[in-house]
C-alpha positions in Angstrom: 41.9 -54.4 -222.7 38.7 -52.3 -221.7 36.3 -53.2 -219.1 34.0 -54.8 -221.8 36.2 -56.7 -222.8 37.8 -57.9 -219.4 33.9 -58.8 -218.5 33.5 -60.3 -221.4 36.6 -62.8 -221.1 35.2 -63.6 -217.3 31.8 -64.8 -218.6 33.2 -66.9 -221.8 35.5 -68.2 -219.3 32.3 -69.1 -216.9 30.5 -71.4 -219.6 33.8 -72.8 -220.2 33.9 -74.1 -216.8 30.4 -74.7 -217.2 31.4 -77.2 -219.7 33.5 -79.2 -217.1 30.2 -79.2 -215.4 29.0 -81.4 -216.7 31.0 -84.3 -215.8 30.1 -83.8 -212.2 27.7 -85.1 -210.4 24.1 -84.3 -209.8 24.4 -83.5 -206.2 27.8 -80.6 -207.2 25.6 -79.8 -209.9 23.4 -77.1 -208.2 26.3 -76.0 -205.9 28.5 -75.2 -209.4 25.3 -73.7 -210.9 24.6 -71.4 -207.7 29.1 -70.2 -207.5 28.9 -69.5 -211.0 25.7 -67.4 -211.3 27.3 -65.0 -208.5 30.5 -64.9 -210.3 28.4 -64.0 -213.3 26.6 -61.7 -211.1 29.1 -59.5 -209.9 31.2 -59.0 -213.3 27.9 -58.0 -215.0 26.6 -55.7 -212.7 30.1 -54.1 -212.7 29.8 -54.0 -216.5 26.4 -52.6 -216.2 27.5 -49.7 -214.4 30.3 -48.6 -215.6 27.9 -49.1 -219.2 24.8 -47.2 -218.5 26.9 -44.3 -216.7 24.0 -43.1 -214.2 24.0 -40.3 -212.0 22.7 -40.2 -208.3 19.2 -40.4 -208.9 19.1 -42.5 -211.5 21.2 -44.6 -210.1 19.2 -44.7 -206.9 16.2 -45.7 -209.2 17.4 -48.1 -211.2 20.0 -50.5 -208.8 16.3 -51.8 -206.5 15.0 -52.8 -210.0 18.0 -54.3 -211.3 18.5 -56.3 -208.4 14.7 -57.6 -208.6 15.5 -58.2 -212.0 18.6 -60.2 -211.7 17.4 -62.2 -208.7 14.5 -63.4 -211.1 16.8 -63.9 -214.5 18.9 -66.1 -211.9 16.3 -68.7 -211.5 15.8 -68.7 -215.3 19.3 -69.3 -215.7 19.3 -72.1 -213.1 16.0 -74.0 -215.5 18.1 -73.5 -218.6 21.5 -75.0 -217.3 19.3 -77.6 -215.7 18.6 -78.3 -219.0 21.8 -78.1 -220.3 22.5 -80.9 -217.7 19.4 -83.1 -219.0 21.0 -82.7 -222.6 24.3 -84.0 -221.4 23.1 -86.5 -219.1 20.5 -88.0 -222.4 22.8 -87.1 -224.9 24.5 -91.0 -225.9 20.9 -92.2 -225.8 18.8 -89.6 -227.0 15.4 -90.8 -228.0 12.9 -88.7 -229.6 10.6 -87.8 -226.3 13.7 -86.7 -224.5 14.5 -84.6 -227.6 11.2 -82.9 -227.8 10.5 -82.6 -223.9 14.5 -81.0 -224.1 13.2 -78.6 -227.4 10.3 -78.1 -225.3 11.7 -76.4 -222.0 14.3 -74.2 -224.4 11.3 -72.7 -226.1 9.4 -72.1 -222.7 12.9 -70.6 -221.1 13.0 -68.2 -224.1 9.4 -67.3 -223.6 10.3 -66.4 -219.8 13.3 -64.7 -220.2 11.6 -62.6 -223.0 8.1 -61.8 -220.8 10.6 -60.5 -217.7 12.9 -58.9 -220.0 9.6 -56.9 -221.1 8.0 -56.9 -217.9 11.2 -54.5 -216.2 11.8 -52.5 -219.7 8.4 -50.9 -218.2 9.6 -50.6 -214.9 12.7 -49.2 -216.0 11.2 -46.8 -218.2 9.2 -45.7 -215.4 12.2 -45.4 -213.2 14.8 -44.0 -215.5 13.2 -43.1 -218.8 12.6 -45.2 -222.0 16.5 -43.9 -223.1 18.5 -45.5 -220.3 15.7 -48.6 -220.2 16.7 -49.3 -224.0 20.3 -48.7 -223.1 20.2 -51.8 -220.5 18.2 -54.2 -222.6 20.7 -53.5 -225.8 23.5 -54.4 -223.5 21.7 -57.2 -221.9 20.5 -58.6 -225.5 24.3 -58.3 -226.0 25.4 -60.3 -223.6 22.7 -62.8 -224.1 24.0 -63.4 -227.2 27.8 -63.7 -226.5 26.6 -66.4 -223.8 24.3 -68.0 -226.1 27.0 -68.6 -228.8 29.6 -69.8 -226.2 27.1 -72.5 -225.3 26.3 -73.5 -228.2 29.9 -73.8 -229.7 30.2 -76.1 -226.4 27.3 -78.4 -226.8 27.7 -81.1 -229.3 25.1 -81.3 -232.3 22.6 -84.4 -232.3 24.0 -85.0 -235.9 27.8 -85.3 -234.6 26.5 -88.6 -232.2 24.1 -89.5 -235.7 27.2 -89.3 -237.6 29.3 -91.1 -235.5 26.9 -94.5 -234.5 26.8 -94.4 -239.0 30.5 -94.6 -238.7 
């Protein structure tokens, strides 16, 4: 099994425990949140460099960035398993405010993940060239979507509770 796939494994792994997660209580919540973000951490910046493959200077120009970058993704990441949590925590009596105000901060999460992911493409472009910038987004999109379909396999469906108060 290759690196990739060894990092890859660690993070499916994460939001599986994520999962158990949410049985615990609020006050663990942010404690459980806070371990799991630096596991997460330090398996992807070890995939990162072993993917983008930068010599000394570049590697000198882009580690400050990334850093920056990650420490700012992080609170993002902390908003959308808060509401993750908010889902679970509504989710036997979902009413239709909840659902929207839930909708709601998913669409303004995506919007902010999306403005910084833009926001250092330019810085990293600057730092490194537009090449290597491209390089990191591709693999961060990546991984952004393996985590967003392990999630979502995890989270049940409004429908499934529908279906089963019909039944």
């Amino acid at each position: 099994m290759n690196t990739t796939q060894n990092f890859l494994s660690a993070a499916l792994g994460m939001f599986i425990c994520m999962g158990v997660a949410f049985q615990s209580s609020a006050q663990s919540h942010r404690q459980e949140t806070e371990l799991l973000q630096s596991i997460w951490g330090m398996e992807k910046q070890a995939l990162v460099k072993e993917y983008m493959g930068l010599n000394e200077t570049e590697s000198a120009a882009f580690w400050p960035i990334y850093e920056e970058y990650s420490s700012k993704l992080k609170s993002i990441g902390a908003k959308r398993i808060d509401n993750i949590m908010d889902y679970a925590n509504n989710y036997e009596n979902m009413t239709p405010e909840k659902a929207s105000q839930i909708a709601n901060t998913v669409f303004k999460n995506n919007i902010s993940r999306e403005k910084l992911q833009q926001q250092y493409f330019k810085k990293l472009s600057k730092a490194i060239g537009a090449l290597k910038a491209t390089e990191f987004m591709q693999l961060e999109k990546y991984l952004q979507s393996v985590i967003n379909m392990e999630i979502q396999q995890n989270i049940p469906f409004l429908k499934e509770l529908e279906d089963e108060r019909e039944s």
